[in-house]
Each structure stands twice: as C-alpha cells, then as structure tokens.
N, CA, C and O atoms as CSV, one atom per row, in Angstrom:
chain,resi,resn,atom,element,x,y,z
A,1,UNK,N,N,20.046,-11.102,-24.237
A,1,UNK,CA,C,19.178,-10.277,-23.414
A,1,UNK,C,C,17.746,-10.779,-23.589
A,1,UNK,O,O,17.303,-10.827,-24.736
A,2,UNK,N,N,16.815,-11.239,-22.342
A,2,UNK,CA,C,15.557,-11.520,-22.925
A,2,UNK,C,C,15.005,-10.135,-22.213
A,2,UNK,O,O,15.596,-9.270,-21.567
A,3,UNK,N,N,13.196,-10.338,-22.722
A,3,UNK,CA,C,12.056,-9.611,-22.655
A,3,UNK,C,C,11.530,-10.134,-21.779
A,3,UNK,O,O,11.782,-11.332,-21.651
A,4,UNK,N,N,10.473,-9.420,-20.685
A,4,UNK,CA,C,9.616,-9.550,-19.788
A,4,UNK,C,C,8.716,-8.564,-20.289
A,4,UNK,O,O,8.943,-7.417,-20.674
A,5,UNK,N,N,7.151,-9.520,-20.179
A,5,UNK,CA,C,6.282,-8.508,-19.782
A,5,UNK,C,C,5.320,-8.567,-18.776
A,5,UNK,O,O,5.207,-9.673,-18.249
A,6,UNK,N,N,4.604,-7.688,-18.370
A,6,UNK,CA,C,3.710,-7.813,-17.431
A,6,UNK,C,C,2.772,-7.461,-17.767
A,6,UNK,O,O,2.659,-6.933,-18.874
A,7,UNK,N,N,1.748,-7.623,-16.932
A,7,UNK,CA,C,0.156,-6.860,-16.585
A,7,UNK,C,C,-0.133,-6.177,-15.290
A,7,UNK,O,O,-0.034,-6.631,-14.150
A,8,UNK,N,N,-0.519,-4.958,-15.704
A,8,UNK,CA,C,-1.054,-4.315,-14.697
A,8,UNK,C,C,-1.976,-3.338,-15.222
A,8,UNK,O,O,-2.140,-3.342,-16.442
A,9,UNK,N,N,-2.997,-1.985,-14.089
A,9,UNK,CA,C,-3.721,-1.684,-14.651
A,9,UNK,C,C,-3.119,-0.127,-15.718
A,9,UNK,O,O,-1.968,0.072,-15.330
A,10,UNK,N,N,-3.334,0.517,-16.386
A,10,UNK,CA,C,-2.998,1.859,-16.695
A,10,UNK,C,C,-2.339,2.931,-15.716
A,10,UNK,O,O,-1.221,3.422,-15.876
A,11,UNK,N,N,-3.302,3.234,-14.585
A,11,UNK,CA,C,-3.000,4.029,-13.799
A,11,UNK,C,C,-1.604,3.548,-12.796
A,11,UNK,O,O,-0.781,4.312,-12.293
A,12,UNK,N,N,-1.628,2.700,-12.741
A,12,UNK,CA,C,-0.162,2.407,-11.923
A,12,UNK,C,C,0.869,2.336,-13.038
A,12,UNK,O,O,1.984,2.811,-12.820
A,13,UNK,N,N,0.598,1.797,-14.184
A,13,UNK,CA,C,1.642,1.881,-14.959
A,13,UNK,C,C,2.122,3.429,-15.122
A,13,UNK,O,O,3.255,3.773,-14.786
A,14,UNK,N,N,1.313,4.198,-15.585
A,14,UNK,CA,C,1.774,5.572,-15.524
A,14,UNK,C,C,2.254,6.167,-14.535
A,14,UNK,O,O,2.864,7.234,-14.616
A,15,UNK,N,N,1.971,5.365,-13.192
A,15,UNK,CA,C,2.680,6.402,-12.193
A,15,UNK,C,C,3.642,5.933,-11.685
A,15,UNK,O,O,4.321,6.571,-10.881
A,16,UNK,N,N,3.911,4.693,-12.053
A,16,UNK,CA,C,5.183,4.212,-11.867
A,16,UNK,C,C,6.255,4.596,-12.751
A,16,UNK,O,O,7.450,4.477,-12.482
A,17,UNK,N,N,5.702,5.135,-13.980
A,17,UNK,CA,C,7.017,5.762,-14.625
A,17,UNK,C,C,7.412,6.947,-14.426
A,17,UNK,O,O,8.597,7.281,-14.427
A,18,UNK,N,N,5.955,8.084,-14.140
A,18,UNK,CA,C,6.508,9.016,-13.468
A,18,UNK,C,C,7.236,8.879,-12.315
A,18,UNK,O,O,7.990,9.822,-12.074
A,19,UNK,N,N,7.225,8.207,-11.737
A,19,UNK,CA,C,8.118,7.823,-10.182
A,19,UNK,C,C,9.401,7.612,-11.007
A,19,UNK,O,O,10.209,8.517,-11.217
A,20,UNK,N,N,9.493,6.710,-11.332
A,20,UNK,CA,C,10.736,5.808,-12.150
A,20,UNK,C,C,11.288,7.585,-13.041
A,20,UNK,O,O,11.869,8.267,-12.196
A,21,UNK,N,N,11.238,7.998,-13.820
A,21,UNK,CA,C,11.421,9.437,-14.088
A,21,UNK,C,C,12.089,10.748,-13.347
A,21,UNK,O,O,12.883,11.668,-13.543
A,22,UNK,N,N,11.140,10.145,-12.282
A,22,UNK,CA,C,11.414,11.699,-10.997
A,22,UNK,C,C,12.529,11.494,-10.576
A,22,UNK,O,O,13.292,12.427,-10.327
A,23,UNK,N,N,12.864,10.201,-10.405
A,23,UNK,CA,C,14.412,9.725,-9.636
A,23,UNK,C,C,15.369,9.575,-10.429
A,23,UNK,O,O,16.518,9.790,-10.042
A,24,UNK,N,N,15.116,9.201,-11.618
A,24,UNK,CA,C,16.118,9.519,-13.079
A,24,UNK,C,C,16.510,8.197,-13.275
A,24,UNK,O,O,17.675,7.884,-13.030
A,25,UNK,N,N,15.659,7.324,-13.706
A,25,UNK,CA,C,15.822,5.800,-13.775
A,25,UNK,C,C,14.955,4.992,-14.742
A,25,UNK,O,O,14.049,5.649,-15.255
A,26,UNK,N,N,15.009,4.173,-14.970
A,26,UNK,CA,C,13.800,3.659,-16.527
A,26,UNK,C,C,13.218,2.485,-15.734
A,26,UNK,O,O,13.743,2.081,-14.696
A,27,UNK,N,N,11.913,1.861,-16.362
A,27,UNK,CA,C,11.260,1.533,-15.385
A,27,UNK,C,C,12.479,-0.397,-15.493
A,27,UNK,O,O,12.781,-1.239,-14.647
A,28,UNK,N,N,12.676,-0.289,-16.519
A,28,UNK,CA,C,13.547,-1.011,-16.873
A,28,UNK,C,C,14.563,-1.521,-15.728
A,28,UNK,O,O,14.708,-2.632,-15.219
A,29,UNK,N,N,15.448,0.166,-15.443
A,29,UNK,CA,C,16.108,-0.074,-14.000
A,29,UNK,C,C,15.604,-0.844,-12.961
A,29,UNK,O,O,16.039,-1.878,-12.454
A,30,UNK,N,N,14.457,-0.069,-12.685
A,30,UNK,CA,C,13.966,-0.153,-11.633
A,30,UNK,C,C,14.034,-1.980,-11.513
A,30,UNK,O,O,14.915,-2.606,-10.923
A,31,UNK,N,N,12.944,-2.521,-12.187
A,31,UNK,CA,C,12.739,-4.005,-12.568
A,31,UNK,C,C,13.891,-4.699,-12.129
A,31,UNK,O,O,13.950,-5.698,-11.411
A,32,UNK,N,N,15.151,-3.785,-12.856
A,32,UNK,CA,C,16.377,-5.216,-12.799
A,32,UNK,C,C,16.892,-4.810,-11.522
A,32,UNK,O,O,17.561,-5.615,-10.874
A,33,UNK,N,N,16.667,-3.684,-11.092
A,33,UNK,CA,C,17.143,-3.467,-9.300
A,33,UNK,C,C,16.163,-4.352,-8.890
A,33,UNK,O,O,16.762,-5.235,-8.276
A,34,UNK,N,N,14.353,-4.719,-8.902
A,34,UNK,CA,C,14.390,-5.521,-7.548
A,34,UNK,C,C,14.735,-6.853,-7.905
A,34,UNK,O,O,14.982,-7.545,-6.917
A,35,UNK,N,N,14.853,-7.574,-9.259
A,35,UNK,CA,C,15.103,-8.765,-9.085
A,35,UNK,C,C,16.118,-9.048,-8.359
A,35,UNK,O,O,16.063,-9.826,-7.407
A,36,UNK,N,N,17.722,-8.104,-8.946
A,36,UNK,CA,C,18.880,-8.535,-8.339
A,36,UNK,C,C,18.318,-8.241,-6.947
A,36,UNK,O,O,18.025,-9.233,-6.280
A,37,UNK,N,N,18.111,-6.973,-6.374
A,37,UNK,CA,C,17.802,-7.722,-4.935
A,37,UNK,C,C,17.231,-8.981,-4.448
A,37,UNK,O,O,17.611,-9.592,-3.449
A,38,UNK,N,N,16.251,-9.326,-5.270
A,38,UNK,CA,C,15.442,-10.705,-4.691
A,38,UNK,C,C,16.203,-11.755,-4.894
A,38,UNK,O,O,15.963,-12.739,-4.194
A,39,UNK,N,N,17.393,-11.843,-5.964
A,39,UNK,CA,C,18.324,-12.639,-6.123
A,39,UNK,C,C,19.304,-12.927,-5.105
A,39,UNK,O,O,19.610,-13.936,-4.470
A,40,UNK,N,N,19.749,-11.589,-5.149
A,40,UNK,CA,C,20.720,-11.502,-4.010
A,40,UNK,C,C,20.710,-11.748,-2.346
A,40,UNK,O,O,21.605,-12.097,-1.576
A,41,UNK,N,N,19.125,-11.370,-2.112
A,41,UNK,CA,C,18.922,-11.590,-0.668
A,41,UNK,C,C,17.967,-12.881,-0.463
A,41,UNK,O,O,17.619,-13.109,0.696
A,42,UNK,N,N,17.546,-13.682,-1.413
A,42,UNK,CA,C,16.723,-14.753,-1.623
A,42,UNK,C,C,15.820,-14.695,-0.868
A,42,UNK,O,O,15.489,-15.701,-0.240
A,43,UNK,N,N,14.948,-13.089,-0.668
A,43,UNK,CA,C,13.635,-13.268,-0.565
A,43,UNK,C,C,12.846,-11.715,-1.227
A,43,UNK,O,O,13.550,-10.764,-1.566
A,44,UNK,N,N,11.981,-11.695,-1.283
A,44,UNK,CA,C,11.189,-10.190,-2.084
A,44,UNK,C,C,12.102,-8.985,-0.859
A,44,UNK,O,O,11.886,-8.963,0.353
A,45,UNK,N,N,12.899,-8.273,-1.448
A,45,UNK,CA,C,13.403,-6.839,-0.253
A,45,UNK,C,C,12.786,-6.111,-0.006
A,45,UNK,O,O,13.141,-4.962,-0.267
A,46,UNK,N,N,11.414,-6.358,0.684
A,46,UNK,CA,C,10.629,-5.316,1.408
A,46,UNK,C,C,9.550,-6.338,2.016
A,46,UNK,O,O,9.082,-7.330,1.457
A,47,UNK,N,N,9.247,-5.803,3.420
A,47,UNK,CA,C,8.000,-6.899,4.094
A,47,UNK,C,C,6.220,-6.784,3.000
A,47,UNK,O,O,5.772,-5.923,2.243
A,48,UNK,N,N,5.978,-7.410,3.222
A,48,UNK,CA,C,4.797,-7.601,2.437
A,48,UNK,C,C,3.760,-8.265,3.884
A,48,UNK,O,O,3.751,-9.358,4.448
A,49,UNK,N,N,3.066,-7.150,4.058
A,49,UNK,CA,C,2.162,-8.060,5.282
A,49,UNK,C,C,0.334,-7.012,4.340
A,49,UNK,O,O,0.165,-6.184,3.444
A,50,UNK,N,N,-0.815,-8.029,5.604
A,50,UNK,CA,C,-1.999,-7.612,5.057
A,50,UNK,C,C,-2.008,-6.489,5.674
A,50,UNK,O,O,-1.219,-6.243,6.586
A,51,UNK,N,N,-3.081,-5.504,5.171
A,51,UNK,CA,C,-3.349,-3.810,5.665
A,51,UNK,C,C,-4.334,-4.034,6.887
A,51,UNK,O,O,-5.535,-4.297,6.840
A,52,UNK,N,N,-3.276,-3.812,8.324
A,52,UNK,CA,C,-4.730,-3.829,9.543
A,52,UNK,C,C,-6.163,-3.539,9.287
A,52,UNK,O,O,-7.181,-3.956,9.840
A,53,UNK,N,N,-5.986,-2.758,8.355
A,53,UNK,CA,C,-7.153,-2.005,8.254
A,53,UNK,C,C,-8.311,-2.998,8.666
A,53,UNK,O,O,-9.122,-3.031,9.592
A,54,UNK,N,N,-7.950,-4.020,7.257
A,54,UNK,CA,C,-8.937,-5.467,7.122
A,54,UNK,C,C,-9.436,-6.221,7.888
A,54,UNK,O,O,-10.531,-6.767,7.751
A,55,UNK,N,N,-8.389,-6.379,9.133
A,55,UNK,CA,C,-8.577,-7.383,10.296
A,55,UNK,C,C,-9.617,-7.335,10.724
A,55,UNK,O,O,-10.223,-6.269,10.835
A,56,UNK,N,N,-10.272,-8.887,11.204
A,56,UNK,CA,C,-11.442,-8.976,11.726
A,56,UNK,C,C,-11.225,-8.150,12.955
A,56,UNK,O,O,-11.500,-6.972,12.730
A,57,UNK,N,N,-10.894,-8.335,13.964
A,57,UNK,CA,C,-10.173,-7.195,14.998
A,57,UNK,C,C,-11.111,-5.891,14.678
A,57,UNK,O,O,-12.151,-5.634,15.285
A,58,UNK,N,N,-10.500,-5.038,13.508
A,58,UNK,CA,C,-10.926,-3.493,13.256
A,58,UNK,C,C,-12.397,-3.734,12.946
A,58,UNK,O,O,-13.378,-3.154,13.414
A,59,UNK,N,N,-12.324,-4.840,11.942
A,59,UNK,CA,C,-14.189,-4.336,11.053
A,59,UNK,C,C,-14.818,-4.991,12.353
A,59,UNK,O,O,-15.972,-5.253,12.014
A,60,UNK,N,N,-14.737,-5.174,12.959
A,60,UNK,CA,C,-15.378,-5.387,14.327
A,60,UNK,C,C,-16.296,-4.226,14.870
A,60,UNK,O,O,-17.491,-3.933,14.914
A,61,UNK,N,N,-14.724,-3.589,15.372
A,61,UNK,CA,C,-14.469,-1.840,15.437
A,61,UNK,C,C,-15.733,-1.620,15.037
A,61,UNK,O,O,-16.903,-1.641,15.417
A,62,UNK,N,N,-14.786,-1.324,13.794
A,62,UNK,CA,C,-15.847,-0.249,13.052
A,62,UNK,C,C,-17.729,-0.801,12.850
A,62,UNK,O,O,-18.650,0.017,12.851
A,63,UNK,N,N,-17.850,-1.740,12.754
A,63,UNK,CA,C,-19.381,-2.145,12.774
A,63,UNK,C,C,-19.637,-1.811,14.241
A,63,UNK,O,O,-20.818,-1.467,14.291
A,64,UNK,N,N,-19.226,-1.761,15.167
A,64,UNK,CA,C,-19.756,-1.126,16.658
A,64,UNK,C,C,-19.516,0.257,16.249
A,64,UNK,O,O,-20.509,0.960,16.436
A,65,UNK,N,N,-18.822,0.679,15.903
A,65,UNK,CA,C,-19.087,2.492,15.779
A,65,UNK,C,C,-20.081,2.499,14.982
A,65,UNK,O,O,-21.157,2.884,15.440
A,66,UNK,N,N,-19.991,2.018,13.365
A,66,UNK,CA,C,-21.238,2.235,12.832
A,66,UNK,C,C,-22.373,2.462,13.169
A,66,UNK,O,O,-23.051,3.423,12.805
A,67,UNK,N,N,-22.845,1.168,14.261
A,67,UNK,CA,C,-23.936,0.706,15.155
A,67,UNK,C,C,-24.086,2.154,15.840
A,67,UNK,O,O,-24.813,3.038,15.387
A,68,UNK,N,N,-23.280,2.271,17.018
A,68,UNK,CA,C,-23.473,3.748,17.662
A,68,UNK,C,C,-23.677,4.908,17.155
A,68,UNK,O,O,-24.360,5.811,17.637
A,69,UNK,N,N,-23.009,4.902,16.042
A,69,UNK,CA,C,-23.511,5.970,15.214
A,69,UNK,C,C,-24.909,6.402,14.610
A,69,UNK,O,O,-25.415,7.522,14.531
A,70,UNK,N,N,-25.459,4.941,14.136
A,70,UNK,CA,C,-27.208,4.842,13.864
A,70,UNK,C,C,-27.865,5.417,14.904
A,70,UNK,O,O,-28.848,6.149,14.792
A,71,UNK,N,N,-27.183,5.005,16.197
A,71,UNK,CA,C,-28.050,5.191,17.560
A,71,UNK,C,C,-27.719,6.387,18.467
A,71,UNK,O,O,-28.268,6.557,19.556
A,72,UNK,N,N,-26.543,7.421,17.814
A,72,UNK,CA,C,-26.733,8.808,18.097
A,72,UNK,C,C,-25.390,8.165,19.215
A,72,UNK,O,O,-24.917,9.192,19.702
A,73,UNK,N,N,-24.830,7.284,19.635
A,73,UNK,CA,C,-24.003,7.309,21.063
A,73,UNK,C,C,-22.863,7.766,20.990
A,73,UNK,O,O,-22.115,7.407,21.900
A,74,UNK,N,N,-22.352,8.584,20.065
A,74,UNK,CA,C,-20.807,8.862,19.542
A,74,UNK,C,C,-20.630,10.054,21.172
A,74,UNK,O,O,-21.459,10.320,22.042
A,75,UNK,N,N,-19.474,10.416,21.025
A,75,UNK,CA,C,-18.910,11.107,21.786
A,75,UNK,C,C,-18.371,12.181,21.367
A,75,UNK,O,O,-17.149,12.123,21.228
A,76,UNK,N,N,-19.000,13.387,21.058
A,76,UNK,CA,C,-17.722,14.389,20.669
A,76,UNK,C,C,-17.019,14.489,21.396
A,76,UNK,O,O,-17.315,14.147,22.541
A,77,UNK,N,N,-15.488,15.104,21.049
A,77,UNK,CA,C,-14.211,16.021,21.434
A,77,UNK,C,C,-13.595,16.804,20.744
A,77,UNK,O,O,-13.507,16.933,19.523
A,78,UNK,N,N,-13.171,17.324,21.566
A,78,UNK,CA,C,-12.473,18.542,21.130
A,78,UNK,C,C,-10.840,18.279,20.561
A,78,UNK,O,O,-10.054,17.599,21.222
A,79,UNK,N,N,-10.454,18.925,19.230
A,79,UNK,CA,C,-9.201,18.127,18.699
A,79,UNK,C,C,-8.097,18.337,19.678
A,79,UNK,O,O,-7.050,17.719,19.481
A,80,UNK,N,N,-8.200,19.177,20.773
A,80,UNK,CA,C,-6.903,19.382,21.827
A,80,UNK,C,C,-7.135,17.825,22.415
A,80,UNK,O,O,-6.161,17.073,22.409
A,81,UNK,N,N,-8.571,17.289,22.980
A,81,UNK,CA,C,-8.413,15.964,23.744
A,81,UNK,C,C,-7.808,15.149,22.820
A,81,UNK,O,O,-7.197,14.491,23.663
A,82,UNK,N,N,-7.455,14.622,21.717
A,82,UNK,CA,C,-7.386,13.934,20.853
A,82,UNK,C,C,-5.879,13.272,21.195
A,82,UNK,O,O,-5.379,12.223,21.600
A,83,UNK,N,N,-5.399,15.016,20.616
A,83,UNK,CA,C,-3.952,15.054,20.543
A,83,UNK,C,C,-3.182,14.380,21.574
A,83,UNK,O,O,-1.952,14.397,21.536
C-alpha cells in the first residue's frame, strides 16, 4: 500500500472532509474513487473548463457598465421586467 500527499489550503481541506463525512466516506475514499475513475475512463471524470465570468467578452461588459455607472446611465427596472 503506498502514501500520497498533497497540498492545499486549510479551508478546503476542512471542508472537504466535512463533505467527505456528510456522505459517509473518508477522504481517503473519496481520492481512490477519482483516480480509479481517471484510470478507468483515461481522462479527469468531470469537464474542467475556465469560469465565463473571466472572459475578455464579460470584463468588457462589465467595464462598460462600470463606465455608465460613473456617468449615472444605468437603467432601472422593476424585478417583474427582469423575470
């Protein structure tokens, strides 16, 4: 049997065991569930893409709202138009 260790920061470590806990599993499990998946399906089992958020695209966006915002041009509505 070997050892792995990792690095990460505190706060995820702890809440990954509470997670790992809540479902009734050791983080241990967890670990050797995704390798065998990554083994088994010979690639990481879950998509991994960047957060839109980031895209030049949005911060675009958002630096023109910003902008309008300095300059008073926003638009209220009402949360019924929204919806």
């Amino acid at each position: 049997m070997a050892t792995m260790s990792i690095r990460t920061n505190d706060e995820r470590k702890y809440s990954f065991e509470g997670f790992c806990d809540s479902i009734g599993i050791t983080v241990t499990s967890a670990v050797n569930m995704f390798m065998t998946a990554c083994l088994r399906e010979n690639r990481i089992p879950f998509e991994i893409k960047a957060d839109p958020f980031w895209s030049e695209e949005n911060q675009e966006r958002l630096r023109v709202s910003l902008e309008h915002a300095k300059q008073g041009k926003l638009t209220k509505h009402e949360i019924s138009e929204v919806i």
